[in-house]
C-alpha positions in Angstrom: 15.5 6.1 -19.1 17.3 6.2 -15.4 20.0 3.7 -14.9 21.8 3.3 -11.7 24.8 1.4 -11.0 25.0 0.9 -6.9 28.5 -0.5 -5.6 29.5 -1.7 -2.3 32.7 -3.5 -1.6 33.4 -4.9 1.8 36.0 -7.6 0.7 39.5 -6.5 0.5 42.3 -9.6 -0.5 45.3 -6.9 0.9 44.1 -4.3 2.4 41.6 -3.9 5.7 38.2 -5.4 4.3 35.3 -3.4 5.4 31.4 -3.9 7.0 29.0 -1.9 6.3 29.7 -1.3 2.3 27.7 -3.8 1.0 24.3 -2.8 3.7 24.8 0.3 2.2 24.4 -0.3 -1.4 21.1 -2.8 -0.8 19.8 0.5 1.2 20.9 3.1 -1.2 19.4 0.3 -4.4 16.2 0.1 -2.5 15.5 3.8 -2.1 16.7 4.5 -5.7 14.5 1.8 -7.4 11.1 2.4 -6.6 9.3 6.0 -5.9 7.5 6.2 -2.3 4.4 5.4 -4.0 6.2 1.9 -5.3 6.2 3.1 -9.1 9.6 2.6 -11.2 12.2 5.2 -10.6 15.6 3.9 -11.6 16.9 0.6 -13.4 19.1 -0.5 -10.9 22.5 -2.3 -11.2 24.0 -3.8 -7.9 27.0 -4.9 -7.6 28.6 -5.9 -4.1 32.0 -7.7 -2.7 31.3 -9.6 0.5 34.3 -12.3 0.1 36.6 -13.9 -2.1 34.1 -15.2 -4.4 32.3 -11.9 -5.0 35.5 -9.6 -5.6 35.4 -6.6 -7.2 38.6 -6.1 -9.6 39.8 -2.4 -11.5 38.3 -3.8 -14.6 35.0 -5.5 -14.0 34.4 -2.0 -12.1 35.5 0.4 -15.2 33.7 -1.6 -17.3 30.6 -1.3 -15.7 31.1 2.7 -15.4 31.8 2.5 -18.9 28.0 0.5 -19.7 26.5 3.0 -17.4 27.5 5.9 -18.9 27.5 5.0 -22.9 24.0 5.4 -23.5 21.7 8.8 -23.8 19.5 8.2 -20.4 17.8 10.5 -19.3 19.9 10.1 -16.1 23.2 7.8 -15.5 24.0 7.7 -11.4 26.8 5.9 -10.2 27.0 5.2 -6.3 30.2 3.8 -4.6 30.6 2.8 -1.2 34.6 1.4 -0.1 37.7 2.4 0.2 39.1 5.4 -0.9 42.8 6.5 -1.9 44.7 9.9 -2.7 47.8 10.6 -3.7 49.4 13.0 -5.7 48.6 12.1 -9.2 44.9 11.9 -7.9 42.0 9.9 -5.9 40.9 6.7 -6.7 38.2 4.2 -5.9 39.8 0.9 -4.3 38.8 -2.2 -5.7 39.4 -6.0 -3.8 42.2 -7.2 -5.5 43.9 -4.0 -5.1 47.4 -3.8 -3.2 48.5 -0.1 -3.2 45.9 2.7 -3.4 46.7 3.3 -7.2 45.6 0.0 -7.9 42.0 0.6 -8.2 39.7 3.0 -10.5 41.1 6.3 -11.0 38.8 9.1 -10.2 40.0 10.9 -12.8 39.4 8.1 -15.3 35.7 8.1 -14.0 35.6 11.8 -14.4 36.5 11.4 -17.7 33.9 8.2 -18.5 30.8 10.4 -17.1 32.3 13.8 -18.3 31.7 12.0 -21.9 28.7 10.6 -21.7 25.7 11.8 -23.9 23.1 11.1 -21.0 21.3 14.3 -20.1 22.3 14.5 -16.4 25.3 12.2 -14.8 25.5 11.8 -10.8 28.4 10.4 -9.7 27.6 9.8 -5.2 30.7 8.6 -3.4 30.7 7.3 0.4 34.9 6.6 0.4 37.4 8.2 2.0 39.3 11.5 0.7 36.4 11.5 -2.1 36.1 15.2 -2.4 39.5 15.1 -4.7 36.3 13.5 -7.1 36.4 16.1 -10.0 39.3 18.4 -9.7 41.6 18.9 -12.0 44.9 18.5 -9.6 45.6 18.5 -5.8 47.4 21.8 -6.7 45.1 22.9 -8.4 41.1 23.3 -6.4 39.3 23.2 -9.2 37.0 21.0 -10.9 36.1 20.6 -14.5 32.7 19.1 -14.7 30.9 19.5 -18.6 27.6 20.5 -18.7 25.2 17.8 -16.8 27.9 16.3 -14.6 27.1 16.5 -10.5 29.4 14.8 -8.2 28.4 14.5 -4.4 30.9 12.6 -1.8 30.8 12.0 1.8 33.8 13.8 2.6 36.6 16.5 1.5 40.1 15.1 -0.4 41.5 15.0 3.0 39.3 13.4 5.1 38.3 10.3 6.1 34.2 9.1 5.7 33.3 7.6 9.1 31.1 4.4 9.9 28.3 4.5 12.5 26.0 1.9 13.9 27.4 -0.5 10.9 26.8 1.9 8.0 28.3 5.3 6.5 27.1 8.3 8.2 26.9 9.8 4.8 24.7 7.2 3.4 22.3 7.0 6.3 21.6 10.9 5.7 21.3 9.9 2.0 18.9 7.6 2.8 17.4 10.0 5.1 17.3 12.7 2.2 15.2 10.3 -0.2 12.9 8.7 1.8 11.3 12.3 2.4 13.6 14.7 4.6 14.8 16.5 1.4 11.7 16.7 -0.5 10.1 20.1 -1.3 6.3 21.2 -0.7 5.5 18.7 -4.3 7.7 15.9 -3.2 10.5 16.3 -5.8 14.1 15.4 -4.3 17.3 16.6 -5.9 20.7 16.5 -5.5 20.7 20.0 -4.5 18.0 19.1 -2.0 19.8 16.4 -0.6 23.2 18.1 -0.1 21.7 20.8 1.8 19.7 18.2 3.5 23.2 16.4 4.8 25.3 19.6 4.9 22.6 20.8 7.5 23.2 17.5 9.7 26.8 17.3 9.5 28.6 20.3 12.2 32.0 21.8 12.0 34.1 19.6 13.1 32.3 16.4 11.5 33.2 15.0 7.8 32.0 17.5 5.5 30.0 16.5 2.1 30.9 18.1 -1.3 28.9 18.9 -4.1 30.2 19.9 -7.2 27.7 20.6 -10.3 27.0 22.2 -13.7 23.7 22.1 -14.3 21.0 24.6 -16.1 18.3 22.6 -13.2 18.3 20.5 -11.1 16.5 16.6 -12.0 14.3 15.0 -9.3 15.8 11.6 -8.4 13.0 10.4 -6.6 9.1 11.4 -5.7 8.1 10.9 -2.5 4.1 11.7 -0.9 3.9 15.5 -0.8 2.9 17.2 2.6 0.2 18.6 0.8 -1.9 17.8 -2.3 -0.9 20.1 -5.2 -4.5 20.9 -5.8 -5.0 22.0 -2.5 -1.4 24.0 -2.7 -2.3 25.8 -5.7 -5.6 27.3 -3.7 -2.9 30.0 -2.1 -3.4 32.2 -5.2 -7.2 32.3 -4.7 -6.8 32.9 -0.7 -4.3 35.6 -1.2 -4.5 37.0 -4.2 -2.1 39.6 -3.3 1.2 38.6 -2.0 2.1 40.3 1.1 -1.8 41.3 1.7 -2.5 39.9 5.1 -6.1 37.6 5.1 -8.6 39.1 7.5 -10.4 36.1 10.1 -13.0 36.2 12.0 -15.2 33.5 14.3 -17.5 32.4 11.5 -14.1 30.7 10.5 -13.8 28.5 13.3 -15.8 25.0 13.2 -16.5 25.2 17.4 -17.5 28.5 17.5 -20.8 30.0 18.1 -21.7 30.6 14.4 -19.4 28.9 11.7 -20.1 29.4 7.7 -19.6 26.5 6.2 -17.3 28.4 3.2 -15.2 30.1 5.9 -15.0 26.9 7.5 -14.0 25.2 4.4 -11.2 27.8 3.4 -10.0 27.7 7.5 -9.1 24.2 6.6 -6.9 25.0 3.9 -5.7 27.7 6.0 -4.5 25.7 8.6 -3.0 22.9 6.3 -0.9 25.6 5.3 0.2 26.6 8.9 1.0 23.2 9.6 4.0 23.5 6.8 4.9 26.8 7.5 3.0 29.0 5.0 0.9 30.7 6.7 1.4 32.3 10.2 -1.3 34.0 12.3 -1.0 37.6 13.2 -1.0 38.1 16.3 -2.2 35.5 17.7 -0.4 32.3 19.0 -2.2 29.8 17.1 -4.4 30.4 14.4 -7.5 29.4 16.4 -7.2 32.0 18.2 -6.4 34.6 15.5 -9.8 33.1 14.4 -11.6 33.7 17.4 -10.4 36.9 18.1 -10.6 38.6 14.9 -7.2 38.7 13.8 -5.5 37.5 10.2 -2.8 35.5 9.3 -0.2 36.1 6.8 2.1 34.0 4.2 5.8 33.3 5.3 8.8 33.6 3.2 8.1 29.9 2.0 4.5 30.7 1.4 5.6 33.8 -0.6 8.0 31.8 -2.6 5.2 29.1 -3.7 2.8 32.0 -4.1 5.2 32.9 -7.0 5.8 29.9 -7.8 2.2 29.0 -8.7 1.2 32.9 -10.5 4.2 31.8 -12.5 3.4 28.5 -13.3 6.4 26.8 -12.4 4.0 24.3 -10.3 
């Protein structure tokens, strides 16, 4: 079992209320729900604060960290999008009837919740302000203390602030980004590995910087999205190099359009190219691998295409 609980608060009753919380958490339940072929990924709790009638107190929150984590899912991820708070006994997650910043969930509370969960793997995703504090012991002290299973991702280090854009968190939208596709691998699994380097890659220097904190023997996929390539056809790599590092020798009879194709070399020119399109395969030199065709050259794997190469002669594919 995968249970999500997704939380967006926009309504504040004393502090500044907020926008784009609640769009957020609709986007960030509709990407975790379903996989990109539209088969169930995660059982999905919303909960969202858009006024007075809707707030979001301390309690009704803990308690719903507390259902999400009690059981032995396969996966228990908890998403948060509002305001954060730090001070020094700690960060915590700002609820609507909350007054002073210690008024809402304590992130060390929630640490502790997940931290003793028996689910296999426990994600805790925060788009709040000062959310990197998520997980460490002290302020003093820059260390977390995560048990085995436990990965914590946030938009932003303890002392910054997570930024808006266009009515929703820039950290979200690259989350969103990440799921839908940009953070899959060559098989279409997406991690959370996968997606932090995905929106550690987008975000420069002097932007809000995402943290990821983990302690996990592997990573889980949280979603599947449509490969780049079909996994039988991927797998083929072995049979066209079965060296690694052995360049494969071309030649016209390759090349549909020229003067006298085979239909096998034609056939395995195909598969050739698919792998040249994801950056697999290179031609040697030649520009294009037409032309490495046509003019008697080879191409060779890349890096990447080395790495699946193993990959595959190891079975891990």
């Amino acid at each position: 079992m995968r249970k999500a609980l997704i939380v967006g608060v926009d309504y504040y009753e004393h502090v500044t209320s907020l926008q784009g919380c609640v769009n957020d958490a609709y986007a960030v339940k509709t990407v975790f729900e379903r996989h990109s072929d539209g088969t169930k990924n995660f059982d999905v709790n919303l909960i969202v604060s858009t006024g007075q009638p809707s707030a979001l107190n301390r309690k009704t929150l803990k308690n719903k960290v507390e259902e999400l984590f009690k059981d032995k899912n396969d996966i228990a991820l908890f998403y948060f999008s509002g305001h954060g708070y730090i001070e020094s006994t700690g960060g915590y997650l700002i609820t609507s009837e909350s007054s002073d910043g210690d008024d809402g969930l304590s992130m060390n509370e929630l640490l502790q919740i997940a931290n003793d969960s028996p689910a296999t793997n426990k994600i805790i995703v925060l788009d709040c302000c000062h959310s990197g504090v998520m997980g460490n012991n002290s302020l003093k002290e820059d260390k977390a203390i995560l048990r085995e299973g436990m990965t914590i991702l946030t938009a932003s280090s303890a002392d910054q602030y997570a930024l808006e854009q266009n009515g929703s968190g820039v950290f979200t939208s690259l989350l969103i980004d990440a799921m839908n596709g940009s953070a899959s691998n060559l098989v279409g699994d997406i991690t959370p590995g996968s997606i932090y380097a995905h929106i550690d890659q987008s975000l420069g220097s002097w932007e809000q910087r995402p943290i990821f904190k983990t302690n996990v023997r592997t990573f889980t996929t949280l979603r599947k999205v449509q490969p780049p390539i079909l996994l039988a056809d991927l797998k083929q790599i072995v049979n066209l190099f079965p060296i690694k590092g052995q360049d494969f020798q071309l030649d016209p009879s390759f090349e549909p359009e020229s003067p006298s194709p085979v239909e096998e070399n034609v056939e395995r020119f195909k598969l050739l190219q698919k792998y040249n399109r994801i950056n697999l395969v290179v031609p040697v030199g030649a520009e294009h691998m037409y032309f490495a065709a046509m003019e008697s050259r080879s191409c060779k794997l890349t890096i990447l295409g080395e790495h699946y190469w193993s990959l595959i002669i190891n079975e891990r594919l």
